[in-house]
C-alpha positions, 0 to 999 in steps of 0.5 A: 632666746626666751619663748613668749609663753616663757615671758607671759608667765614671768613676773616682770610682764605681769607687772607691766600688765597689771600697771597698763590695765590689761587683764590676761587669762591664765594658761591652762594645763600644767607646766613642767620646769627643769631647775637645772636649766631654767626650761619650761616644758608643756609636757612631761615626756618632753621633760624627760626627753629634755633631761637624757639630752646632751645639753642638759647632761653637760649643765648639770655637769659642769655645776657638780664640777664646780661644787666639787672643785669649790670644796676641794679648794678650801681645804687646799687653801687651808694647807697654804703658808698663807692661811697658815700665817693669817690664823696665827695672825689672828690668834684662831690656831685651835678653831679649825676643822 
């Protein structure tokens, strides 16, 4: 669910403000975000504390399994029959890596 300050600040309730006239005042203070998990933090000690938390940890997991796994394949893909028939296929059999 996404926090009514969270909405504010996006781009889409700017839009639809600036369209109906109302001008609103900017937050003050700074804002702290996690790019992981696409959180927005008032402080930053709550940003730390959101980084050491169990959800945070398994995101940022789960992407790095991911590029991992996706690396991995490609050269698992290069060594199929398959791949092999298609670059001989096409005439590319000096061209790979």
């Amino acid at each position: 669910m996404v926090s009514l300050r969270r909405h504010r600040r996006s781009a889409k309730h700017k839009a639809k403000a600036a369209e109906m006239g109302i001008e609103e005042e900017e937050e003050e203070g700074e804002v702290y975000r996690c790019e992981a998990c696409d959180t927005v933090h008032s402080t930053k000690a709550n940003l730390k504390a959101h980084r050491r938390s169990a959800g945070h940890k398994a995101k940022v997991a789960r992407w790095v399994w991911r590029r991992r796994w996706r690396r991995g394949s490609l050269a698992v893909h290069r060594g199929t029959a398959r791949h092999k028939a298609k670059v001989a296929e096409m005439g590319l059999e000096g061209d790979e890596e």
